[in-house]
N, C-alpha and C positions, 0 to 999 in steps of 0.2 A: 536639313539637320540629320545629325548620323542615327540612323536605329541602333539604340541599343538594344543587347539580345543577351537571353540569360547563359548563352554558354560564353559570352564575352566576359561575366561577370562572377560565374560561379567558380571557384579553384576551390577542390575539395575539400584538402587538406588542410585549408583556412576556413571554410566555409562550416565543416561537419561540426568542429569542437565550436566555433561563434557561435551556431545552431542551439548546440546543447548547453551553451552556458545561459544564454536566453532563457531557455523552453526554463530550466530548473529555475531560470527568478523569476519566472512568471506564474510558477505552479504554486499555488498555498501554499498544498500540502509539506512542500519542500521549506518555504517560508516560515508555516508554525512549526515545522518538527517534527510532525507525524513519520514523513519521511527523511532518511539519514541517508547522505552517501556512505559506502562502506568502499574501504581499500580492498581487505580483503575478496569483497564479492567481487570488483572490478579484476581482481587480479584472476578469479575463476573466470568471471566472464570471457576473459581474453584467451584464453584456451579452447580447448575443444566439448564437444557435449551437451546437448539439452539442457542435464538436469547434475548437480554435485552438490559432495555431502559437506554441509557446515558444522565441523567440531565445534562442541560446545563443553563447560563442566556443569555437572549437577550443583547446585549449592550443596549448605553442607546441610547432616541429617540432625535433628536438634534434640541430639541425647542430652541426657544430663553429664553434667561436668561432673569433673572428679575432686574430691574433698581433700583437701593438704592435709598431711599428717608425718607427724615426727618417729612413725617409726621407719627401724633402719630397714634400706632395699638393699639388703646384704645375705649368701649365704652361709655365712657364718656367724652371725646370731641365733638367738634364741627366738627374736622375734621376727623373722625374717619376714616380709611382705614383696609378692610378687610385682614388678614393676608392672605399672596399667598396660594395655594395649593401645598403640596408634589409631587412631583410627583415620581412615581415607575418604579421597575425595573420586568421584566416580564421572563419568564422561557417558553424554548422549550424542547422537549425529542428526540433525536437523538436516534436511533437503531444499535445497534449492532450485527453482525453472529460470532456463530462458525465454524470453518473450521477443520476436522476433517479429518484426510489426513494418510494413514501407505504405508510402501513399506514391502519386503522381499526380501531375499538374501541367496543365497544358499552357505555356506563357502566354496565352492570349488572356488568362484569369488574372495574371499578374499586371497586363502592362500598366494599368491604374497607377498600380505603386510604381511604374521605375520611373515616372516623371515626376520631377523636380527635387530628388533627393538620391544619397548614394542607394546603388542598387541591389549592391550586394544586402546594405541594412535592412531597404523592402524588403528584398526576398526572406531573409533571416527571421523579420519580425513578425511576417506573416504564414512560415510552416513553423515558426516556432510557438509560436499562439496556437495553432494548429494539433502538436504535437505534447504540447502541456494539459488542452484539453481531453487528448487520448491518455496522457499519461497517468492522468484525474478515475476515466472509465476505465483502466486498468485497474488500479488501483481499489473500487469500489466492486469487482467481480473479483478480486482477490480475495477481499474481507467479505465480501457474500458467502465464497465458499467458505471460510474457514468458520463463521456463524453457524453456516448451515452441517458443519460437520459437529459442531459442538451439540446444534440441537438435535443430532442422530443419537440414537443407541450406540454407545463406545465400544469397541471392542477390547477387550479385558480390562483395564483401569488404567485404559487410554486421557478418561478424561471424565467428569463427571458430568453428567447429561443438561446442558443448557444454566453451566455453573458461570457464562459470562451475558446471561442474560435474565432482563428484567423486562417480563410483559404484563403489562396492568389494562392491555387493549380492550376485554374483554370482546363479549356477544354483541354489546349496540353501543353507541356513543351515551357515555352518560357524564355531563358538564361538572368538570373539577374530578371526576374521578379516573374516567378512562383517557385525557388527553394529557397534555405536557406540561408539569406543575415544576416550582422550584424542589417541591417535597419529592416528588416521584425522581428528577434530576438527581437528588440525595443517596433517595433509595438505590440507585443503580450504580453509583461510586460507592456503595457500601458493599457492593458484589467483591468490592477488593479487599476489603475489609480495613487494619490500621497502617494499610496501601495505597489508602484510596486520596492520598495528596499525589501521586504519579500520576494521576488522571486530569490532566492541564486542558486538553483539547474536546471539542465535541462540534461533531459534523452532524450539519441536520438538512432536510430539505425544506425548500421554501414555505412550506405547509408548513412545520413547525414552528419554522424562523417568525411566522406572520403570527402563532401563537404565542411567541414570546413577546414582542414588539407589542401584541394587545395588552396583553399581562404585563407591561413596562417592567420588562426583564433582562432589558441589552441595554446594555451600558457602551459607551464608545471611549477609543485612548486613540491620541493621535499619532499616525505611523511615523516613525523616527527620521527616513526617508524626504517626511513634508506631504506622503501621497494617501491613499483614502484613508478614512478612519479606520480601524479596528475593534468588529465587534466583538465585545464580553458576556459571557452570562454568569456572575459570580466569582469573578476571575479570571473564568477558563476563556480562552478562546473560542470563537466559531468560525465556523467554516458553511457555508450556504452551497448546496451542490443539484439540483433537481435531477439527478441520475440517481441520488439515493435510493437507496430499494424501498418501497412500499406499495402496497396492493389497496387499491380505494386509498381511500383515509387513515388506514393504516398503514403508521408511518414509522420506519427505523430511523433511534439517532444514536452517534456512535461515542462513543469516548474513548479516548488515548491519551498513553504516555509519551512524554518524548523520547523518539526512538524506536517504536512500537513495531516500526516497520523499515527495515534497511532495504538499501537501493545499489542495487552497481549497473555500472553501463559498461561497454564497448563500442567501439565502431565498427561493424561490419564492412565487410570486404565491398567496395566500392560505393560506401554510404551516401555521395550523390552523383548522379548522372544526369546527361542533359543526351536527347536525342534529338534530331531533326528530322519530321513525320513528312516526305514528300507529298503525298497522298491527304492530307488532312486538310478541312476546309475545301472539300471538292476540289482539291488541288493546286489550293492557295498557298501551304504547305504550315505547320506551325512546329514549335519546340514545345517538346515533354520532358519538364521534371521529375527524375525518379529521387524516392526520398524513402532514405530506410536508417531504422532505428534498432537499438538492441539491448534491451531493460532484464533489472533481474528485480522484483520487488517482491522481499521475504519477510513475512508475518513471524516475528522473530518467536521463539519457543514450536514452531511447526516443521510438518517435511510434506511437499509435494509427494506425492507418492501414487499418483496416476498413471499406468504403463496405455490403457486403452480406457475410454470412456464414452459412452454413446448417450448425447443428449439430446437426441432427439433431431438434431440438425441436418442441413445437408451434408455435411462433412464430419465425421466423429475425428476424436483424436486416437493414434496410437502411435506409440515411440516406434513402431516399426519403419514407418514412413510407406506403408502399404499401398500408396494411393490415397490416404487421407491424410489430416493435418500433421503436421510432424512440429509446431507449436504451439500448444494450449491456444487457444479461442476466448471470448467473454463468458462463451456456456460452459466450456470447461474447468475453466479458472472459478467458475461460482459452483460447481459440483461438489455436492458432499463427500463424494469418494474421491476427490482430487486429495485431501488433505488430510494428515494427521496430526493429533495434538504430540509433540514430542517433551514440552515440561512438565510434571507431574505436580507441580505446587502452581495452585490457581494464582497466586502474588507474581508469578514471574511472569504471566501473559498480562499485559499493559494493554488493555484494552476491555466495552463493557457494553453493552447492550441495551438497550431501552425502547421496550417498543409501545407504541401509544395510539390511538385511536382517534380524531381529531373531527368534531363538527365540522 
C-alpha cells in the first residue's frame, strides 16, 4: 500500500482558508457572538504593522433639545431670534494588536487520522480543533487584561475604576451570599444599567457552571444544526471554559454583548509548511508540520496601547523587536498596562463582570 505523506496532501493555498473555516465553527465564542468577524480589521490585518488605529464616533452628547417657537429667525424684525447652533459629532481612535501565533507537528502524531479517511480533512480537523482552542486562550488573556485595566486606578477620566465589575466574593465563602445566585447574575447586568438587554452571553468556568446545574439554573435549547444542546441561564447563553480566570474558588464570570469583541484574520506569508527532518527518529527520518496563524481580537470601545511590558517572564514584549517578543504573549495581553479604555460612556462597553466565591 502506498504511504501517504502530509506533504502529498497539504496544498497551502487550499489548505490555510479549509483550516480557518473550521477552526471559526468550531470556536463558541464565534458560534454565540461574542466574537464577530470584521472586514475592516481584516483588511488592516493584510497590511503591514503590529498594532493600527480603529476610527470610531463618539455617540452623541445628550444635551437638551431645542424648543420650536414661532418667532421669526430674521434680521429684520423686531423680534429677531438667533438661529441655534449645530451641534457635532466627535471621533475617538481605538487600537488595535496583531497576534501572530505558529505551532508544529511532526506527521508521526498524525498518521492515526490519515487512515481510512481523506487526509487533507484529518489534517484540517485536527490543527483546526487545535487552533480554536488557542483561539478560546487568546481570547480569555485579552479580556483578563482589559478587566484588569478597568480595575486599576484610570488615568484622567479614562474610565471609572472597576465600573464593569460586580465582586460580592468577599473574605470567606459564605452559602447564598458570596457564590453564584440568579440575584447576584442580575446585579452584574445592572452594571449596564437600561443596557443591560445587550448582555446575551455569559462565560463561566466549570466551577460555576457545577453551581448553576445544583441550583437548577440551566436550561437547555436544542442546536438548530441537530448537534449538542445549548446551555441557558435565563436566556443568555453559556459558554463553559476552565481557562477562566480564577484564583481558588474564586471564580470570574463574564457577560457579553453580541459583538463585544471583533475579529480579523490574515494569512501570513507561508501559513503551512511541510518539511522533511532527515535526521529525526535516530535517522528514521519523519515530516514536520509548520502551522501559523495571524488573529486580531479587539475588545471594542479599547486600544492596545503597550509599546514594552515586562511580566515578569522569560521574554518581555517590546515593539522594538529588541531581541524580545515582537507579538504580545498571554502575560501581555492580560496586563493592565497593555490596555486603554477608549469610550467614555460605560453603555458602549458590552461586557460585565461577576466575581464570586464558590464552596
Amino acid at each position: 500500500m502506498a504511504l501517504v505523506q502530509v506533504a502529498d496532501v497539504i496544498v497551502p493555498e487550499i489548505f490555510a482558508p479549509y483550516q480557518q473555516v473550521l477552526t471559526e465553527e468550531k470556536s463558541e465564542l464565534i458560534r454565540a457572538g461574542v466574537l464577530v468577524r470584521d472586514t475592516f480589521l481584516d483588511q488592516k490585518m493584510a497590511g503591514g504593522g503590529l498594532t493600527f488605529n480603529v476610527p470610531s464616533w463618539k455617540d452623541l452628547d445628550n444635551d437638551a433639545e431645542n424648543i420650536a417657537s414661532d418667532n421669526a429667525i430674521s434680521p429684520y424684525t423686531a423680534t429677531y431670534v438667533a438661529a441655534p447652533v449645530p451641534k457635532k459629532i466627535s471621533t475617538l481612535s481605538e487600537v488595535a494588536v496583531r497576534l501572530n501565533r505558529n505551532q508544529l507537528w511532526q506527521s508521526s502524531q498524525l498518521a492515526g487520522d490519515l487512515a481510512g479517511s481523506d487526509p487533507m480533512t484529518a489534517i484540517a480537523n485536527r490543527t483546526s480543533a487545535y487552533w480554536a482552542r488557542r483561539l478560546q486562550a487568546a481570547f480569555i488573556s485579552v479580556m483578563t487584561g482589559v478587566f484588569n485595566d478597568n480595575a486599576a486606578p484610570p488615568s484622567g477620566s479614562e474610565h471609572t475604576q472597576n465600573d464593569l465589575t460586580l465582586d460580592i466574593s468577599g473574605s470567606s465563602y459564605d452559602p447564598g451570599v458570596t457564590d453564584f445566585s440568579a440575584e447576584a447574575f442580575l446585579d452584574a447586568k445592572q452594571l449596564m444599567g437600561d443596557s443591560q438587554g445587550d448582555l446575551s452571553i455569559i462565560m463561566v468556568h466549570s466551577i460555576v457552571y457545577n453551581r448553576m446545574l445544583k441550583n437548577d439554573l440551566i436550561d437547555f435549547q436544542r442546536d438548530s444544526q441537530g448537534g449538542q444542546p445549548i446551555a441557558t441561564f435565563m436566556g443568555v447563553r453559556v459558554i463553559v471554559d476552565d481557562g477562566m480566570t480564577r484564583s481558588g474558588l474564586v471564580c470570574q464570570s463574564w457577560l457579553f454583548g453580541p459583538g463585544a469583541v471583533r475579529m480579523g484574520v490574515t494569512t501570513p506569508d507561508r501559513p503551512v509548511h511541510v518539511d522533511y527532518v532527515a535526521g529525526a527518529g535516530n535517522g528514521h527520518g519523519a515530516e514536520v508540520l509548520y502551522n501559523r496563524v495571524s488573529w486580531c481580537l479587539h475588545p471594542v470601545g479599547h486600544a492596545f496601547v503597550a509599546g514594552s511590558i515586562d511580566d515578569g517572564g522569560p521574554a518581555n514584549f517590546d515593539t522594538t523587536g529588541s531581541g524580545t517578543l515582537a507579538s504580545p504573549d498571554a502575560n501581555t495581553l492580560a496586563h493592565a498596562g497593555s490596555w486603554a479604555r477608549r469610550y467614555p460612556e460605560r453603555k458602549q462597553i458590552k461586557i460585565a463582570r461577576l466575581i464570586t466565591r464558590e464552596g
